[in-house]
C-alpha positions as CSV (number, residue, x, y, z in Angstrom):
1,X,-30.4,-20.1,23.3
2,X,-28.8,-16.9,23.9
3,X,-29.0,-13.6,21.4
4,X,-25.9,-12.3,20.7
5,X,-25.1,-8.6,19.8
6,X,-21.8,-8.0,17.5
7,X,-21.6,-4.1,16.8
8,X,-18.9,-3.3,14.0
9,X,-16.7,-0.4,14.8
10,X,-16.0,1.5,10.9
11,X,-12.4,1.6,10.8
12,X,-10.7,4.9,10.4
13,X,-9.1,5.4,7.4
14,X,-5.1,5.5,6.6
15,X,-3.8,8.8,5.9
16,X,-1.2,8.5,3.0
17,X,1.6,9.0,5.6
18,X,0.5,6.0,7.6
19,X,0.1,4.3,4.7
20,X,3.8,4.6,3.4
21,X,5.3,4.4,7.1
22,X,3.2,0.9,7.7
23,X,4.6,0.1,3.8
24,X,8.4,0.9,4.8
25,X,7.7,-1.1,7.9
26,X,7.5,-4.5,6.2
27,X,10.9,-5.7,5.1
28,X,9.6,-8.2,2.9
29,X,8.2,-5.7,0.6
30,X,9.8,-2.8,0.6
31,X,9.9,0.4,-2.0
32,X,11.7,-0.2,-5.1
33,X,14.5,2.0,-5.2
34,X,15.7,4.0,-8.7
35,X,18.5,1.7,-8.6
36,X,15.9,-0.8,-8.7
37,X,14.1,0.6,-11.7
38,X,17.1,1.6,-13.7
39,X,18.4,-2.5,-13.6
40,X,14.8,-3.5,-14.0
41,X,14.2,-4.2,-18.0
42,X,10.5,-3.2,-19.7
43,X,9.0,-5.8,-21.1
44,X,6.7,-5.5,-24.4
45,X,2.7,-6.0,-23.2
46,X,1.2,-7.6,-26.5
47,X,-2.2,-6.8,-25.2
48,X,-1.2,-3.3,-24.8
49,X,0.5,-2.8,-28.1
50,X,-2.2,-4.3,-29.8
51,X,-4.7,-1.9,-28.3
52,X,-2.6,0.5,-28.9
53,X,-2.9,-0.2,-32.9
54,X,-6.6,-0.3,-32.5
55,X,-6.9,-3.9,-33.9
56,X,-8.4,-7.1,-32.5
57,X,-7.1,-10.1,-31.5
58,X,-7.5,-11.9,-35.2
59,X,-6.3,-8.7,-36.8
60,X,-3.3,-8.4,-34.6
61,X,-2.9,-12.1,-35.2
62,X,-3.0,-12.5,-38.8
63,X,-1.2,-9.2,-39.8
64,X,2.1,-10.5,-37.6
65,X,1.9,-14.3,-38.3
66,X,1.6,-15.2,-33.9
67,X,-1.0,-17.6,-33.8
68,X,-4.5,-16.7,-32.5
69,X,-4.2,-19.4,-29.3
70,X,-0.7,-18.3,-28.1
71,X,-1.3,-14.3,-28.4
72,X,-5.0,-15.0,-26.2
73,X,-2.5,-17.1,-23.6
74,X,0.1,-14.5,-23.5
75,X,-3.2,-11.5,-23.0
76,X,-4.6,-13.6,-20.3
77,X,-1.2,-14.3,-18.4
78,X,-1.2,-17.9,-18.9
79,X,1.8,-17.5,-20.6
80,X,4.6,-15.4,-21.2
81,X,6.9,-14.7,-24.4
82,X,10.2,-15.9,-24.9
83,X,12.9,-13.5,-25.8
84,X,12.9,-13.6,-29.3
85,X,9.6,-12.6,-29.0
86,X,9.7,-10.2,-26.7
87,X,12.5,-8.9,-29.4
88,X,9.5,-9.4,-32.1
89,X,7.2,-7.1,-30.0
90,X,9.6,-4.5,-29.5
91,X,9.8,-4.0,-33.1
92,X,5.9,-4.3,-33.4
93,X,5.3,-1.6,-31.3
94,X,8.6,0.8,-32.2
95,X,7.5,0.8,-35.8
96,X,4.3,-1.3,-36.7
97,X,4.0,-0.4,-40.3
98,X,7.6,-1.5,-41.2
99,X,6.7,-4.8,-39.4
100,X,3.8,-5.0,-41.3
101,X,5.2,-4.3,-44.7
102,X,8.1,-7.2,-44.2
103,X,5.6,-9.6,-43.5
104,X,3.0,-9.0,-45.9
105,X,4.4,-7.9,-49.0
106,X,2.1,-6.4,-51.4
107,X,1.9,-8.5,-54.7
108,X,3.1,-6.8,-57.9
């Protein structure tokens, strides 16, 4: 049996200009444009507005009536909101407390 010697050469790294001409290079991926970005439509993270309102996953839950299961799936990307709900979001996170206040009305 024979030894074998293998010696690994570090690789150099990518300036930021090498980087972005090797990015540019592949036209299957290339930049997104502001064209792009302007026709391109934000969609509402639940995860994100939740944190956001510094409350938990139950809290979040119960105080807008989604149900604990579906808001975990949507956090976790298993799956996504439908557009009424991403509607529903929207208003979550524009104004939380007016949200809030329609769905839980304080007893008189």
């Amino acid at each position: 049996m024979s030894k074998t010697t293998t010696t690994y050469k570090t690789p150099r790294p990518m300036t930021p200009e090498a980087i972005e001409k090797a990015a540019r290079a592949d036209r299957d991926s290339q930049p997104l444009t502001e064209a792009d970005l302007k026709r391109m439509k934000r969609t509402p993270q639940a995860k994100i507005i939740r944190r956001a309102l510094e409350l938990t996953q139950e809290e979040f839950a119960a105080r807008y009536h989604i149900p604990l299961g579906t808001l975990r799936d949507w956090e976790q990307g298993r799956a996504e909101p439908d557009q009424p709900t991403r509607a529903y979001l929207t208003l979550i996170a524009r104004d939380p407390d007016h949200a809030n206040r329609v769905l839980n009305p304080r007893p008189r």
